[in-house]
N, C-alpha and C positions, 0 to 999 in steps of 0.2 A: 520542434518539440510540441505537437499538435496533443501529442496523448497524453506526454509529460503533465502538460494544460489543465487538459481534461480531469484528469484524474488529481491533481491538485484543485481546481476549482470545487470539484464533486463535492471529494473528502472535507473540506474545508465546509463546504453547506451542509454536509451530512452530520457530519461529527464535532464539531467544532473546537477543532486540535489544539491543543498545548505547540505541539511540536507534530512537523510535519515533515518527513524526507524523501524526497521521490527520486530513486537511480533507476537508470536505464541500463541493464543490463544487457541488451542485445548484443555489443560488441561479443562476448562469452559464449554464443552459442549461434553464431555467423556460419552457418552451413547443415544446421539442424531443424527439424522440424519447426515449422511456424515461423521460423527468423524470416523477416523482409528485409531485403539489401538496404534498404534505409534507416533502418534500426525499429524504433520505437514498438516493440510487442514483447518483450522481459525485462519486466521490473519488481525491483524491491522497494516495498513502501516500510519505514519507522513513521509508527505514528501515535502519540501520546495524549489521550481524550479522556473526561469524565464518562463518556457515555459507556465506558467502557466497564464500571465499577461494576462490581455485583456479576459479571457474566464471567462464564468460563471462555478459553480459548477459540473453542468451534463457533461459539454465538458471537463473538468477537468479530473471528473473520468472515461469517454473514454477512453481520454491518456492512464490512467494508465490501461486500461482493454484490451488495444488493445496493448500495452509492453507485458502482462501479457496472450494474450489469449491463446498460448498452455497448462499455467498450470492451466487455467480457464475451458480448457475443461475435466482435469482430476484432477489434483492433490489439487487443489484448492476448498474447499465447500463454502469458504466464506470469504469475503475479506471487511470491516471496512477500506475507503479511508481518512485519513485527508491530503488535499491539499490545500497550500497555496503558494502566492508570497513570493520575499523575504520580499516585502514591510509591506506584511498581518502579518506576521510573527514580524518582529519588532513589531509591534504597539500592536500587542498583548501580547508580552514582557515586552512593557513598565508599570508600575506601575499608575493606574488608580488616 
């Protein structure tokens, strides 16, 4: 899990998350462009940070592409952002 790593350590120094969830999605897309037989290059990141208040969606996933862009230029095919406040995050918690 070399990228899994990576991209956990990063986000964690970049952002400094509430909540952080890193999947590996490569099993899903094993004969498609950018898949390495090894896995680690499709992932989905949840991840729940202050840094995140005040910005819309697109400047959101900046942040997280500009943490991330060493493994963006290589290691990385594809990245699924979910970001949210901590506030966002509650409310979407709470039962409707």
């Amino acid at each position: 899990m070399r990228v899994a790593a990576a991209i956990e350590t990063k986000l964690e120094a970049a952002l400094e998350p509430e909540t952080l969830e890193i999947v590996d999605e490569s099993r899903l897309h094993a004969g498609h462009a950018g898949a390495r037989p090894g896995g680690e290059s499709h992932f989905r990141v949840r991840v729940v940070s202050a840094a995140f208040d005040g910005l819309g969606r697109v400047a959101r996933q900046r942040l997280v592409y500009r943490a991330l862009a060493e493994e963006m230029e290589g290691d990385i095919h594809a990245l699924a952002i979910d970001a949210r406040t901590p506030g966002e995050a509650r409310d979407r918690s709470r039962p409707g």
